[in-house]
C-alpha positions in Angstrom: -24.8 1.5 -37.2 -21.5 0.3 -36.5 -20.6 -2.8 -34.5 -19.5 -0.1 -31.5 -22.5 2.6 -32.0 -23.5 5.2 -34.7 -22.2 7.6 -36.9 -24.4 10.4 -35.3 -23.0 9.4 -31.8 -19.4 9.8 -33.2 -20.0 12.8 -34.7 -20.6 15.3 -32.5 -20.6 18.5 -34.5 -24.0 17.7 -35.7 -23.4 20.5 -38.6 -20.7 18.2 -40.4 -23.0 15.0 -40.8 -24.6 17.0 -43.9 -21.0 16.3 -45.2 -21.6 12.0 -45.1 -20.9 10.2 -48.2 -20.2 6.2 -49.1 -16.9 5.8 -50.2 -16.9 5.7 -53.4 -18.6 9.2 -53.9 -15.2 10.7 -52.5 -13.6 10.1 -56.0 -14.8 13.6 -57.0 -11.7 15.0 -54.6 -9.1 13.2 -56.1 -7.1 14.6 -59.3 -4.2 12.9 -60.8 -0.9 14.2 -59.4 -2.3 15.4 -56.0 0.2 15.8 -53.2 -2.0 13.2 -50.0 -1.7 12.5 -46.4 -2.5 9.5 -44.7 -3.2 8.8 -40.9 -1.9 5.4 -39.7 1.3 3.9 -38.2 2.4 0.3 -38.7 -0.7 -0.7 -40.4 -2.8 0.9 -37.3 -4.7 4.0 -37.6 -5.1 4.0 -41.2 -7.6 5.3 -43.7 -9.1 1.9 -45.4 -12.5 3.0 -47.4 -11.7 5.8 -49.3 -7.8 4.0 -50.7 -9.9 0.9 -51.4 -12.6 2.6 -52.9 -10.3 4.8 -55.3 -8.3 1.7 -55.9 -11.4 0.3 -57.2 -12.3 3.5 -59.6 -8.5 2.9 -61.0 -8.6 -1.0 -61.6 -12.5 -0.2 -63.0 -11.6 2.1 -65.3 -8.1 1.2 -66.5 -6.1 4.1 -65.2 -3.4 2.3 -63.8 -0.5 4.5 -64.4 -2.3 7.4 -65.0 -3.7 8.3 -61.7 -0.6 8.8 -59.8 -0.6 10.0 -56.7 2.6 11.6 -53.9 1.8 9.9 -50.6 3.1 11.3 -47.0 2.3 8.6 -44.6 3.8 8.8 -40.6 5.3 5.2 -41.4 3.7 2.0 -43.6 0.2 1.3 -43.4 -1.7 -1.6 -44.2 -1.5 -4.0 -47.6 -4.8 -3.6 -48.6 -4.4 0.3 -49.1 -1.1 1.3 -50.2 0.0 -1.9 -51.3 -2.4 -2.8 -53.6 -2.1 1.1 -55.0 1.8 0.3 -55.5 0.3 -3.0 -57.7 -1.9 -0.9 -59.4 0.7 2.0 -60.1 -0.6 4.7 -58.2 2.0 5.7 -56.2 4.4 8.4 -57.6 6.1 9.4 -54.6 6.3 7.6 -51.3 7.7 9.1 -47.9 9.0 7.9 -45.6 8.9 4.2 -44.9 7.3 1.5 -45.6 6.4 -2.6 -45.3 4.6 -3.4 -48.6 6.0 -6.4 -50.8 4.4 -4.4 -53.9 5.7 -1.3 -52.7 9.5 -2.6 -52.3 9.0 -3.7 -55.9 8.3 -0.6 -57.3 10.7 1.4 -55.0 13.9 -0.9 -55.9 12.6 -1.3 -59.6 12.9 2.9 -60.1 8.7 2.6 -60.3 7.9 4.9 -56.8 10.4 7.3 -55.8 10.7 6.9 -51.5 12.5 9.5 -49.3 13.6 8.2 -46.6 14.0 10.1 -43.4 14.0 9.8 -39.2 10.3 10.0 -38.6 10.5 12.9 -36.3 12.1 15.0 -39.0 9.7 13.9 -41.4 6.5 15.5 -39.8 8.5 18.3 -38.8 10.0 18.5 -42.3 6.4 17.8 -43.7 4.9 20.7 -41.5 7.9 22.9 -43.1 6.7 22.3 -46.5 9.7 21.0 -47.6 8.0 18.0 -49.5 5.7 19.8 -51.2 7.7 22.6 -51.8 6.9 23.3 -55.3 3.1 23.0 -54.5 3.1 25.6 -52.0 4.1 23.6 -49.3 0.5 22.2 -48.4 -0.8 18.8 -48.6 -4.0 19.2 -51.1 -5.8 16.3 -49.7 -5.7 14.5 -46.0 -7.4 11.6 -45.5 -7.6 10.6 -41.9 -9.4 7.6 -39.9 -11.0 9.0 -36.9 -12.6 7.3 -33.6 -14.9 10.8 -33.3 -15.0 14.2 -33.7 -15.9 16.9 -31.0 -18.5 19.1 -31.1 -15.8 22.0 -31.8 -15.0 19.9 -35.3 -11.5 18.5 -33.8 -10.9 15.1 -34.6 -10.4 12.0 -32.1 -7.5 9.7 -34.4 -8.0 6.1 -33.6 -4.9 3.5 -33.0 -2.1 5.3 -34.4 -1.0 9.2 -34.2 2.2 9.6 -36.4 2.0 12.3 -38.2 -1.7 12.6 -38.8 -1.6 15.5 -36.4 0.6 17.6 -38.5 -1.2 16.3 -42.2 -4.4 17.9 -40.5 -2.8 21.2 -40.2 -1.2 21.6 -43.5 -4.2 20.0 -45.6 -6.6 22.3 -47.5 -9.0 19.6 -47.6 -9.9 16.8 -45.6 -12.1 13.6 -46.2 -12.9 11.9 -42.3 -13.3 8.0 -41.4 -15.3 7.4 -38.4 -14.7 3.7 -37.7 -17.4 2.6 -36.2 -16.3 -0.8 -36.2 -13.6 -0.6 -33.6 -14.2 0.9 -29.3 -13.2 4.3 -29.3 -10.3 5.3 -28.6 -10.9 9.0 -26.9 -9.1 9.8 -24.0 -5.9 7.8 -24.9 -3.7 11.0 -27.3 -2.1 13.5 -26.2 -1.3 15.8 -29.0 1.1 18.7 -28.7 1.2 20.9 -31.8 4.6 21.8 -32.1 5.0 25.5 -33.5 7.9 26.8 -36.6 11.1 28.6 -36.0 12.2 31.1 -35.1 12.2 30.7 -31.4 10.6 27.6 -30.9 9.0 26.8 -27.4 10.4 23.9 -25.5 8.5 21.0 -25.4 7.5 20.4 -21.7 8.1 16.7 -21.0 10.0 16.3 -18.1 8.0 12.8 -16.6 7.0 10.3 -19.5 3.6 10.6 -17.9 2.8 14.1 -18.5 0.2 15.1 -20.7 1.3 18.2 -22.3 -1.4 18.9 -25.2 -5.1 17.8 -25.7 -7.0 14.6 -27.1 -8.0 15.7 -29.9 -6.0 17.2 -32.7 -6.9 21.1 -33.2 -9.0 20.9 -36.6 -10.6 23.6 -39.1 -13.7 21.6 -39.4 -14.4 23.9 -42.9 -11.4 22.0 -44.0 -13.7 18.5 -44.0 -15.2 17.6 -47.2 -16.4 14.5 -46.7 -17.2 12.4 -43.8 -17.2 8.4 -44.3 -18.5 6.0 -41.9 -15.9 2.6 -41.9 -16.3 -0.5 -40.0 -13.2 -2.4 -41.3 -10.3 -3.1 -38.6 -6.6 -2.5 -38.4 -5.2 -5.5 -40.5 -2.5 -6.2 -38.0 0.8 -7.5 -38.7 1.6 -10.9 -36.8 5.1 -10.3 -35.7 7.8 -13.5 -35.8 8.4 -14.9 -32.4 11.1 -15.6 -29.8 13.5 -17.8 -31.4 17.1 -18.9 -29.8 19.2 -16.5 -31.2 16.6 -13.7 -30.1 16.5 -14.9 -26.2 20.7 -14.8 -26.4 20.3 -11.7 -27.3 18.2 -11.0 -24.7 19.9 -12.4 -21.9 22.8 -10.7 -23.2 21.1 -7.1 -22.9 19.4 -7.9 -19.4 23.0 -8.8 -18.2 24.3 -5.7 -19.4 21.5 -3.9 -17.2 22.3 -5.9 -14.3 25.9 -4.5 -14.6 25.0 -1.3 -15.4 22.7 -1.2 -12.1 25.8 -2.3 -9.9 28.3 -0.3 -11.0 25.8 2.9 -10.3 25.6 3.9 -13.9 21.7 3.3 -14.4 19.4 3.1 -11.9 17.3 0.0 -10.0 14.4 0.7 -12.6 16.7 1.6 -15.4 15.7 5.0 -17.4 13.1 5.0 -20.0 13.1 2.1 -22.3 12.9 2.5 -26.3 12.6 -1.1 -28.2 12.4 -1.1 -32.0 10.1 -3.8 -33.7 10.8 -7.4 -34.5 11.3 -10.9 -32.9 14.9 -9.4 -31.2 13.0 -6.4 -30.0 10.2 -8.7 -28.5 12.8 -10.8 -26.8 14.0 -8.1 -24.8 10.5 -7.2 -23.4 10.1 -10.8 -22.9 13.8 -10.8 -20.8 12.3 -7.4 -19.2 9.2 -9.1 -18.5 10.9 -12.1 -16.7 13.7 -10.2 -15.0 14.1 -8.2 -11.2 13.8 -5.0 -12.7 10.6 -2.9 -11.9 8.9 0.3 -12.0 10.3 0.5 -15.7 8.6 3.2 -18.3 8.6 3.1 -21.7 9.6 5.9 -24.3 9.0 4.2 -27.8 7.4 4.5 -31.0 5.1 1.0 -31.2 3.6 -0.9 -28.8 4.1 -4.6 -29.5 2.7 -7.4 -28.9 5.0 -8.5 -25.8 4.4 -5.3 -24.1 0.8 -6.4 -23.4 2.2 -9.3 -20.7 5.0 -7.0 -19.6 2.2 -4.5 -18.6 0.3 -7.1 -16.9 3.5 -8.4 -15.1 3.2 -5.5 -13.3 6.7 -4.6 -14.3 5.9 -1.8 -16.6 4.7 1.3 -15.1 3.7 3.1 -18.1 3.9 3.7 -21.8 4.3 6.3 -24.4 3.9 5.6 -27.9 2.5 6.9 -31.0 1.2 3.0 -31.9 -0.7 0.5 -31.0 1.2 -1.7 -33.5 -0.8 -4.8 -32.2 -1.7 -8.0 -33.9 -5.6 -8.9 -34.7 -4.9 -11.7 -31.5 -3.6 -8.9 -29.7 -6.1 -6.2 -30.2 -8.6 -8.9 -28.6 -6.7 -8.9 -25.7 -6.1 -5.3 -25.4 -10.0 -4.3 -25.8 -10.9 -7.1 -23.3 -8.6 -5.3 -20.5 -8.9 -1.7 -22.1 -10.2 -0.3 -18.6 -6.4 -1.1 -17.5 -4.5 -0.5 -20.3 -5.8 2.6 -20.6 -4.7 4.4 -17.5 -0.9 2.8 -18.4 -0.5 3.7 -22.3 -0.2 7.7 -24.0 0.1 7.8 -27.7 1.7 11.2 -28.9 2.8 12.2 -32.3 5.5 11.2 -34.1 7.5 14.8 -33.3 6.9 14.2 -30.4 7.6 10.1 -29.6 10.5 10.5 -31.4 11.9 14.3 -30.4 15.8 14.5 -30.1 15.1 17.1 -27.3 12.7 14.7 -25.3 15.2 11.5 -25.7 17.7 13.7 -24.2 16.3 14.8 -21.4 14.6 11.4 -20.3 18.0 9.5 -20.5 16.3 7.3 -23.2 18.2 3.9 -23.7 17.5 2.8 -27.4 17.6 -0.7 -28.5 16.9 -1.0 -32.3 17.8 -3.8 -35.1 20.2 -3.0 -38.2 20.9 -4.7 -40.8 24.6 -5.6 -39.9 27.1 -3.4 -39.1 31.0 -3.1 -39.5 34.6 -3.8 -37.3 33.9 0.4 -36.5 30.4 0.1 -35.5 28.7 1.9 -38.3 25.2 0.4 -38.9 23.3 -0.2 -42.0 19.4 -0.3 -41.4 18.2 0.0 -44.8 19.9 -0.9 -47.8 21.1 -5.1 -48.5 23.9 -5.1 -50.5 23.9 -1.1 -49.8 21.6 -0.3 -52.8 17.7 -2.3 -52.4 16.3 -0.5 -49.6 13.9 -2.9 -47.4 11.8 -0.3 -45.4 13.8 2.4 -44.3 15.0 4.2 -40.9 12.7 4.6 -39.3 12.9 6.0 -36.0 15.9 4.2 -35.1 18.2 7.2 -35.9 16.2 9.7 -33.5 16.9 7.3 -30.7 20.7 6.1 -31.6 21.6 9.8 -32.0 20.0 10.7 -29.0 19.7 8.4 -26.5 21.8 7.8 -23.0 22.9 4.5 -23.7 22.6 4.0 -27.7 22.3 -0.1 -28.2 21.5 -2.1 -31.6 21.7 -5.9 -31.5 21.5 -8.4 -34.8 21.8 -12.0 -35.2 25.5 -12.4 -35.7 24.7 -14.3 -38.8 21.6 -15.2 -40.9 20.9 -18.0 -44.0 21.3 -17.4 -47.1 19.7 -19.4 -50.0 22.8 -22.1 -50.1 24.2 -21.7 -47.2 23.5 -22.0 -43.2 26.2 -19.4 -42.2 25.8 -17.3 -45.6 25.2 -13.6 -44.6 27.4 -12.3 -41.3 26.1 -9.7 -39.6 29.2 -8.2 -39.2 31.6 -7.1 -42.0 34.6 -4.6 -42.7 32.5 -2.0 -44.3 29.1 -1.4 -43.8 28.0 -0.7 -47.9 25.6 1.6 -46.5 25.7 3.7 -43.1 22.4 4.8 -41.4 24.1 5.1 -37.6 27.9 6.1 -38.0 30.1 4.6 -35.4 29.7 8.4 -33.2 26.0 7.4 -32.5 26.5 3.6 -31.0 27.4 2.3 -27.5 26.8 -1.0 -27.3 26.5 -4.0 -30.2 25.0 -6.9 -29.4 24.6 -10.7 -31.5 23.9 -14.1 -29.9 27.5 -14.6 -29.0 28.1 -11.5 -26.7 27.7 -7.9 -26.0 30.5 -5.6 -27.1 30.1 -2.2 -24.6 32.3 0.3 -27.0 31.7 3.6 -25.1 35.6 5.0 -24.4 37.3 3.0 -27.2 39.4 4.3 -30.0 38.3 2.9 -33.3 40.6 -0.3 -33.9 39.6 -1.5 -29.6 36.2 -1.0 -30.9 36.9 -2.9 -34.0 39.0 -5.8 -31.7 36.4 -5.9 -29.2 33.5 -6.2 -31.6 35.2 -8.6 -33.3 36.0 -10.8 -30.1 32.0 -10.5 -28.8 29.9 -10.6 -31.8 31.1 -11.6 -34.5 30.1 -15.5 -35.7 33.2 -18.1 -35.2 32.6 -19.0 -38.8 33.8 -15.3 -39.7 35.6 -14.5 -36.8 39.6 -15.3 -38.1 38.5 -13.7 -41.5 37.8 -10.2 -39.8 41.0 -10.4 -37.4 42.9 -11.1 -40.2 41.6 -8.3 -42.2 42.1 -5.7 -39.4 45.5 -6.8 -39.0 46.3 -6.3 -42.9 44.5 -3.0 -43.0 46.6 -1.5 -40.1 49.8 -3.1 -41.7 48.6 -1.6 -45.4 47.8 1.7 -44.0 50.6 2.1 -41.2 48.1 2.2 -38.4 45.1 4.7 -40.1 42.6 6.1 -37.6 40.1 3.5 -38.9 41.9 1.6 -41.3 40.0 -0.4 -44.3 41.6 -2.3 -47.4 39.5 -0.1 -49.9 39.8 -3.0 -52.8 38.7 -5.5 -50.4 36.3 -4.0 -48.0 33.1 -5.5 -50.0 34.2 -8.6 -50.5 31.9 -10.1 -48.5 29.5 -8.8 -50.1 30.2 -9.3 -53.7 30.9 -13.0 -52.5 27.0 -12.8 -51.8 26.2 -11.4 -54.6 27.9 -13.5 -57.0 28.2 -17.0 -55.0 25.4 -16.8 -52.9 26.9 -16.4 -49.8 29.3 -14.7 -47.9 31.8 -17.0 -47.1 34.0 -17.1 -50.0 36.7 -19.2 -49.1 34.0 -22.0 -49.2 33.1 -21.6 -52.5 33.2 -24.8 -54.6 
């Protein structure tokens, strides 16, 4: 019995608990080379006793680079799963993102090759069989943390949807965690199985609140194989708090609303909110949290810590997510007030949270962190220096494409290991473009907020320049645009192609960005 009732309670197709097993008897279903799906979502939701278990078998019987494995996850899941198969070097293939420190090692050492994609096309692309192409298109094995099933054999997913929904369908087989340890979490998805082409149905969200699907994903209980009772939790990722530069940023955004608001442009409870993750991110619920604005809804991916004290400020009406991307303090707080939270939070599935169509119609405004971004407003969200990739996109793209106001905000400049000002976060060229300059609206840093819709390429280029880039790098960049337009005779987007990294080969080779202060 788990800490939150028993297996046979959970269960309740009583013919599948002939099919419970420990852990490690599951090893009989795996097979070197295997194409696997994964539930979870920002280490939530996340299949922990059979990885662990098989990670065991590996580092027990020294087949460490033999047992390799592709693995389609909805985003990153927790270290003690992939990560430690990444260490162990399990991982052939990895789509698409990820947070693990072993995992970025093998990715940007050649070890694991990662896709990287928008996470709305990846479960769509995954349910194409696009991936797995060569295989037949199917996933051979899903392995998939549950809260229950039904009595029909469709499982109840637990903290994260992603695209465990879409695994499900494509898997021929199918090995079940029942956590036991953690509250249910029945009641609180909303799955909506999205169908092929051609002639695709609409999807019918018109209200953020709507519940369009069921709560339960639609299962072929012959598919389950095994059924494994776990009692470990969610090990939560303690995000970085507020700091300075992150309440400027704020403060800049919430003044942008306030504007907005009065010139008639968004309305007294602005439109459906999208945040990405991170300490900037967090800021901005915090601003939201603290400012006039009411009645606001939320169309996102994770839900964060912060968004726990903006729902009890009674600002925040509702949410939709497919996440409950919560630290371990968090969860505590969430499962304490559950009765209320409940009623105020929807978790769909990744093709769903994150569906162009969807974005569009809501009026979405998306607010998400890159990397830097250039004079032209393209933004980098992946790759430092343009070639080690750090996580990957995301689901920032499906929002900056799509959204009615399209925002991303940075810290104008960061440290590098020698120096204060060393890395600006904004340069002539991005080295690598994730959101071109026809996706963004608005740039925002600590020093100011550069609004770009209506500008030609060298106003944006003077106007981002003038708000947000750092006073350290601020002459540099002005000088550079004027050279580039002299050089090119006034280009459409003009750039001085044997100078447009220098910044970043200054980095590189000096340690920071800020060549003209090299010793």
């Amino acid at each position: 019995m788990g800490q939150h009732g028993t297996l046979e309670d959970r269960v309740r197709m009583k013919s599948l608990l002939s099919k419970v097993m420990k852990a490690e008897d599951c090893i009989q279903f795996f097979k070197p080379g295997m194409n696997l799906g994964w539930s979870g979502f920002t280490p939530v939701g996340y299949p922990k006793m059979v990885p662990i278990a098989v990670a065991d078998y590996v580092e027990k019987n020294n087949l460490q680079g033999k047992w390799k494995f592709n693995l389609f996850i909805g985003a990153s899941v927790g270290a003690e799963t992939e990560d430690r198969w990444a260490s162990l070097d399990m991982i052939d293939r990895r789509w698409p993102y990820q947070t693990g420190k072993e995992l970025g090692k093998a990715i940007n050492s050649g070890k694991i090759r990662m896709g990287d994609k928008h996470l709305s096309m990846f479960a769509q692309d995954l349910r194409y069989g696009f991936y797995t192409k060569d295989d037949g298109g199917r996933i051979d094995l899903a392995i998939i943390e549950a809260s229950a099933i039904t009595e029909d054999g469709n499982i109840i997913l637990s903290g994260a949807v992603g695209a465990a929904n879409d695994i499900i369908a494509i898997a021929d087989k199918i090995i079940v965690e029942v956590n036991t340890g953690l509250p249910s979490f029945e009641g609180m998805h909303d799955i909506y199985m999205t169908d092929l082409p051609p002639y695709r149905t609409i999807i019918p969200i018109t209200d953020a609140r709507q519940h369009i699907g069921t709560p339960w994903v639609p299962t072929d209980p012959s598919k389950i194989v095994a059924i494994v009772e776990s009692h470990l939790p969610d090990n939560g990722r303690s995000l970085r708090g507020t700091d300075d530069v992150a309440q400027a940023i704020a403060d800049n955004i919430v003044d942008f609303f306030t504007a907005e608001v009065k010139a008639g442009r968004l309305p007294k409870n602005l439109l459906p909110l999208q945040s990405g993750v991170g300490s900037i991110a967090n800021a901005v619920i915090g601003g939201l949290t603290s400012s006039p604005f009411k009645d606001l809804i939320i169309f996102t991916e994770v839900l964060q810590d912060t968004f726990l004290d903006f729902m009890d400020s009674g600002k925040c009406d509702y949410i939709n997510c497919t996440s409950l991307s919560l630290s371990n303090d968090a969860f505590e707080i969430w499962w304490k007030n559950y009765d209320k939270y409940k009623n105020m939070v929807l978790m769909r599935p990744q093709q769903v949270s994150n569906n162009p169509e969807v974005i569009r119609r809501l009026g979405c405004i998306g607010m998400n962190t890159p990397l830097e971004f250039d004079i032209f407003a393209h933004a980098n969200s992946t790759h430092a220096g343009g070639t080690k990739m750090l996580n990957g996109i995301g689901g920032s793209g499906d929002f900056e494409r799509n959204a009615y106001i399209s925002m991303m905000h940075c810290p104008s400049v960061r440290p590098s290991k020698n120096d204060e000002f060393g890395i600006s976060g904004v340069v002539p060229k991005a080295p690598h473009v994730d959101h071109t300059e026809h996706d963004i609206d608005v740039l925002v840093t600590e020093q100011g907020l550069a609004d770009l819709r209506g500008l030609a390429p060298v106003d944006r280029a003077r106007t981002l320049i003038a708000k947000c880039a750092h006073p350290t790098y601020r002459d540099y960049l002005n000088d550079y645009l004027d050279r580039a337009i002299k050089k090119t005779g006034g280009h459409h987007e003009p750039q001085l192609l044997d100078e447009c990294y220098k910044l970043h080969l200054s980095l590189e080779q000096g340690g920071t960005m800020r060549f003209w202060e090299k010793k």
